[in-house]
N, C-alpha and C positions, 0 to 999 in steps of 0.2 A: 777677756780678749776678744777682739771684732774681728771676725772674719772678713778678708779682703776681695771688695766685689769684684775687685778686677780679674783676680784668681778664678773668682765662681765664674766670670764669665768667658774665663779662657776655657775654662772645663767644660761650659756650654758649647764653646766652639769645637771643642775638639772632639766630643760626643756624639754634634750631629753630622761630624762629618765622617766620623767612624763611622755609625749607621746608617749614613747617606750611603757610603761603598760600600755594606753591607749590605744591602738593598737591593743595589745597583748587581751586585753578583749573584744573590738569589732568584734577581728577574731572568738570566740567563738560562734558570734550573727550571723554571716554572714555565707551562701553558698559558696559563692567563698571565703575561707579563704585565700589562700594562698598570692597574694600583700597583704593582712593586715601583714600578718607574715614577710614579707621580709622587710615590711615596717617596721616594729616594731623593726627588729634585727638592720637598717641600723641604729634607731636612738639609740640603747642599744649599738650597736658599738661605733658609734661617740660618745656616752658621753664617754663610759671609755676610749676612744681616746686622749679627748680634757683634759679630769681628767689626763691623764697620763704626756700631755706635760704641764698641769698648776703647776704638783708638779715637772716638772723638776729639776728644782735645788736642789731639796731634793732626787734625784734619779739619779743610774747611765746613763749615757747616754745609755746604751743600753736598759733600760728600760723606760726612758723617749720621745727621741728620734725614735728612732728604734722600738720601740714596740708600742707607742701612734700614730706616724703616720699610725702604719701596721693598728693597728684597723681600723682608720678615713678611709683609703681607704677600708676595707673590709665594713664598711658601707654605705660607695659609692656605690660600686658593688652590693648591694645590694639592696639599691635603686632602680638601674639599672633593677634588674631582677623583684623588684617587679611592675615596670610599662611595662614590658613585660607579666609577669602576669595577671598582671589588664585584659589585652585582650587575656587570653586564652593563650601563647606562654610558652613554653615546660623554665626550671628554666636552665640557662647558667652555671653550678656552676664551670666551667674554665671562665668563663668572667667573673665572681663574683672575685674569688680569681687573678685575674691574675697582678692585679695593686698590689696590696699588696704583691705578687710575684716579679714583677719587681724592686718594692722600699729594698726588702730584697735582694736582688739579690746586687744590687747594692751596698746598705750598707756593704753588703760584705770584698768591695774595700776601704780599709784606706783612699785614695786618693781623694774619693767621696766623705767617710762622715766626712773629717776634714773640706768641704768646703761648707760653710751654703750656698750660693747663688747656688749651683747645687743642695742641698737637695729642697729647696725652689722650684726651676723649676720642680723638677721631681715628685714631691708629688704635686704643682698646677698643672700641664699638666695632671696630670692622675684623679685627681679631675675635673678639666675641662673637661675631655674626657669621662668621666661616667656620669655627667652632661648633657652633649649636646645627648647621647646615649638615656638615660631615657626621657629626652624632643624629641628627634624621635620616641621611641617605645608610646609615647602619641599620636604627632603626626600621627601618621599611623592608630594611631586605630582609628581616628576619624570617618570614614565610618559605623561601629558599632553600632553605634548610636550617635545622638546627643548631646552630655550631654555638660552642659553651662561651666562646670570647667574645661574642659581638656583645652583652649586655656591659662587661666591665669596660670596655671598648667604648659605649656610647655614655656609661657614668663620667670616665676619664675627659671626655672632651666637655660633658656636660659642667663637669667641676672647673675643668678651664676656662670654659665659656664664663662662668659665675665669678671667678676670681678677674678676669677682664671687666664686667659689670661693675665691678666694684669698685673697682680702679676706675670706671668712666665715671661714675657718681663721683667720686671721692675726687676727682683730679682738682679739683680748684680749694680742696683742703690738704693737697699734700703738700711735706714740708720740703723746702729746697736746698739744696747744699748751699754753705758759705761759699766753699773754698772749692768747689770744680765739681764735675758730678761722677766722679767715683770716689768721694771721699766721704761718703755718708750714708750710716745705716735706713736706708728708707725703701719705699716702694720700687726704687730699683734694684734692693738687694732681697725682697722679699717675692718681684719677678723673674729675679735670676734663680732663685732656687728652684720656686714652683717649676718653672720654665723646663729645667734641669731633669726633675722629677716626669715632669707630664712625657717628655721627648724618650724618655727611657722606658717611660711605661708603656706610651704607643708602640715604641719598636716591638716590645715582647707581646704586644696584643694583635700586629701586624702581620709579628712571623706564625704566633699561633691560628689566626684565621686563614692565613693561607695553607698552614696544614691541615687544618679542619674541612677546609673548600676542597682540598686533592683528594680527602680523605672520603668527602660527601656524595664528590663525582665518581669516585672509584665503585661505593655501596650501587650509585643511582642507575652507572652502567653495568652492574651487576645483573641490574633488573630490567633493561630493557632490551628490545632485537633490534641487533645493528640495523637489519633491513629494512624493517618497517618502523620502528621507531616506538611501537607498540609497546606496552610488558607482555615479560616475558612470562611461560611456566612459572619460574620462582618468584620473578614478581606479583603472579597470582597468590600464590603461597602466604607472602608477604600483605601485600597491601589490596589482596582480595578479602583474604580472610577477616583482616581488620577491620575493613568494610562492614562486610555481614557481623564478625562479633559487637559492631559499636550500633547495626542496625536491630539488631535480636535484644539489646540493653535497652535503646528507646523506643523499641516497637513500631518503628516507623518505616513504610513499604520500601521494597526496594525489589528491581526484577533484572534477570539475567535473559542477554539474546545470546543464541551459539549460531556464530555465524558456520559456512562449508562452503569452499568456491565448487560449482558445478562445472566437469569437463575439465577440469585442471590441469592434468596428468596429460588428454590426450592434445592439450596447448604446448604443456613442455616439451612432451617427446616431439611434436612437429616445428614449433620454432627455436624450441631452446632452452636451456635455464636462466639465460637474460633475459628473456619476454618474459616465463612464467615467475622471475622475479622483479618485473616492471608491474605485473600485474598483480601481485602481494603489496606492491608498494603503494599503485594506486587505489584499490581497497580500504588501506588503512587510511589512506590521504581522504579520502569520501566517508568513510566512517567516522573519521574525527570532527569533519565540517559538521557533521548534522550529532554530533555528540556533544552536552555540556560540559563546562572545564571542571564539575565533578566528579564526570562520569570517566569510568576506567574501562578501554579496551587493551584486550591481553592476545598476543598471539601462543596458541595454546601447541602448536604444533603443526609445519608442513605447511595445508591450504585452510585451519580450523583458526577461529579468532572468537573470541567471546566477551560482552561485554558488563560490566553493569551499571546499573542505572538508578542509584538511591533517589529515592523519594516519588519511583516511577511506578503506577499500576501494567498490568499485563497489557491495557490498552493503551498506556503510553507508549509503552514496550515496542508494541505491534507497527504504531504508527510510524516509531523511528527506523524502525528493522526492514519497516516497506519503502522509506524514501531514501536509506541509503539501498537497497536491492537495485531500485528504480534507476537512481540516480550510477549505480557502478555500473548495471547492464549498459545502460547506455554509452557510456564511456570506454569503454571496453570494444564494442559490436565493433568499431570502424578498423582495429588494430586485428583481431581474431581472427579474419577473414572465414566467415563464416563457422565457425569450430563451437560457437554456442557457450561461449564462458556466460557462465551467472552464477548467482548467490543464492543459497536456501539458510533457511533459518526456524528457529526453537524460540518459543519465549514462557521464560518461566519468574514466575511472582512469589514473594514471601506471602502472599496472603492464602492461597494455595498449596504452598510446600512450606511454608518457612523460613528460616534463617543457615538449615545447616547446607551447608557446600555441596557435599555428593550428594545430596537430595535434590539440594534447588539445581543445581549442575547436570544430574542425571535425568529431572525432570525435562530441562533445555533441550537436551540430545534425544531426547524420544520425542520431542516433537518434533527437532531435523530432521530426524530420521524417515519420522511420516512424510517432512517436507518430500526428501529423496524418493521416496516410496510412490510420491503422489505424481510424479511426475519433474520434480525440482524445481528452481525461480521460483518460488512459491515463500511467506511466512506460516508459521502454523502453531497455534498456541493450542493448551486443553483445552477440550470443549468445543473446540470445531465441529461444524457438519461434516459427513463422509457423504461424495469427496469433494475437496475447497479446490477452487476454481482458480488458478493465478492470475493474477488480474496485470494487465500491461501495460507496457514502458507508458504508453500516453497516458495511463491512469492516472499520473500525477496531480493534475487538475484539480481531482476530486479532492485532494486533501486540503478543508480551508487550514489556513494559515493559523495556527495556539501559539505561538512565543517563539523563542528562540529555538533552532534544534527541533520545532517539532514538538514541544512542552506547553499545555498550556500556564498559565502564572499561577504560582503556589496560591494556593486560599487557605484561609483562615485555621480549617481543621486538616492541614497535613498533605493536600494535593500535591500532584508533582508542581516544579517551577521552574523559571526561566533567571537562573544564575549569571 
């Protein structure tokens, strides 16, 4: 018994547009709406796509033809941008239309569209190539986070894409109906099913990544401070210690600064807790500039922030701890009016303490401490002369320029580097 294509493709129609409105109301649930929405149109497109070439025969070819594949690829593209989406990337809407452009363009030309095996090629090729696009812009974001669906996610479109391939190669050996073109078991009845399969697979991988992403964000803001944007205490917990335990495994340096804003307290009680948290804000904002996108600063509590610095010596340490000091004093002076906000700091090294946390941690705060002690504004690592001189705001100067951040470039046996 043969199964009747036109059945499978009423079931196509009617699936993607179930999942299209299913989409469409999830977006309404969600924060990140927008891939639901994209995702939603690609599958409200391909239905009225696939509706348009199953009533072919009841319709002029330029409406059947010409106008059902235009849809099918603008749902592609669509697709396309809603997995660029997914991870934040700005909407293509010329990469969107532009396959649906080229198939118009071309139908154009008589000469094209009297010849089924060049419409075949050029409508698979660009089905494939929005395919393999949307399983990269997955790909890519996988650093984002973990989430378990992106990988079956980018096989699924990756299988689709190869089954269009195939179909491009193959189009001028495929066989053609006698009698109308849904009256034969062929490569239209074997892209209605796959078709069928892939649309249902995507949905279930679509809804699961975006519970994975709510679920990602929920962990991520767990771990940081709303105010400064910094980690938090538990994210020290978390992805400090991980730090030090993966740096104690390859032996490879790593140093902690303990920042302390100086005169804090008596900024807040005289302007406020809006100044004295404009001024936590900007701290962290200065601390991140001259910090690489390895490197982890943590607000540990109050006016205390602590950072680390893998693959940093104590005098890498020292160097960055003094250009962001430098750089917040100055920032700061014109808003305090006169009240003396600055920054003291601790710097402590695995090659010196180690790898364990309240060592190298405790090590950090006992030379803040000295910093306070010594007078404030001041870095202060072990091993200092009594007593270290803080050296001012114009000092800057003196520090030539090592890389990014303040880093000079990794070298061969393990230096810090410029990521």
């Amino acid at each position: 018994m043969m199964l009747d294509i036109r059945t499978l493709l009423i079931v196509v129609v009617f699936i993607t547009i179930v999942v299209g409105a299913w989409l469409s109301f999830s977006a309404l649930q969600h924060r990140n709406r927008r891939p639901l929405v994209l995702w939603a149109s690609c599958y409200f497109l391909v239905g009225i796509g696939v509706a348009l070439l199953a009533a072919r025969d009841a319709l002029p070819d330029t409406m059947g033809i010409i106008t059902g594949n235009g849809f099918i690829l603008l749902g592609y593209g669509a697709a396309w941008q809603g997995a660029r989406a997914f991870d934040g990337r700005p909407t293509q809407w010329a990469g969107l239309s532009v396959g649906a452009l080229i198939w118009l363009c071309a139908c154009s030309i008589p000469a094209f569209l009297e010849v089924l095996p060049l419409r075949v090629m050029l409508v698979s090729g660009i089905v494939a190539a929005y395919s393999f696009a949307a399983a990269w812009e997955l790909w890519r974001g996988r650093g984002r986070g973990e989430l378990a669906s992106r990988l079956p996610g980018v096989a699924l479109l990756c299988v689709h894409g190869m089954v269009f391939i195939i179909r491009t190669i193959d189009a001028p050996n495929l066989p053609l109906p006698e009698s109308g073109f849904l009256t034969a078991w062929n490569w239209n009845m074997v892209l209605a099913f796959e078709t069928l399969i892939f649309m249902l697979g995507m949905a279930f991988i679509a809804a699961a990544l975006m519970k994975e992403q709510i679920g990602f964000e929920h962990r991520r803001e767990a771990l940081i401070d709303p105010l400064t944007e910094a980690l938090n205490r538990r994210g020290f917990e978390l992805r400090g210690l991980q730090l030090l335990r993966r740096h104690a495994t390859t032996q490879e340096p790593i140093a902690a600064i303990a920042f302390d804003l100086d005169h804090f307290k008596a900024v807040n009680d005289t302007f406020g807790h809006a100044m004295g948290d404009a001024i936590l804000v900007q701290f962290s904002q200065i601390a991140t500039r001259y910090l690489r996108s390895s490197d982890l600063l943590f607000r540990m509590g109050g006016e205390e922030f602590t950072a680390l610095l893998p693959g940093a010596s104590a005098d890498d340490a020292r160097l960055v701890a003094d250009r962001i000091r430098i750089s917040f004093v100055e920032a700061v002076r014109p808003s305090c009016d006169g009240h003396g906000v600055t920054v003291s700091a601790g710097i402590a090294a695995s090659a010196a303490h180690g790898y364990d946390a309240p060592k190298i941690l405790s090590a950090a705060d006992a030379a803040l401490y000295r910093s306070k002690s010594e007078g404030r504004n001041r870095v202060t690592q072990e091993g200092d002369p009594l007593p270290s001189v803080p050296p001012s705001g114009s000092n800057i100067a003196i520090f030539p320029s090592r890389g990014r951040n303040g880093f000079p470039p990794r070298s061969a046996h393990g230096g810090a580097s410029d990521n």
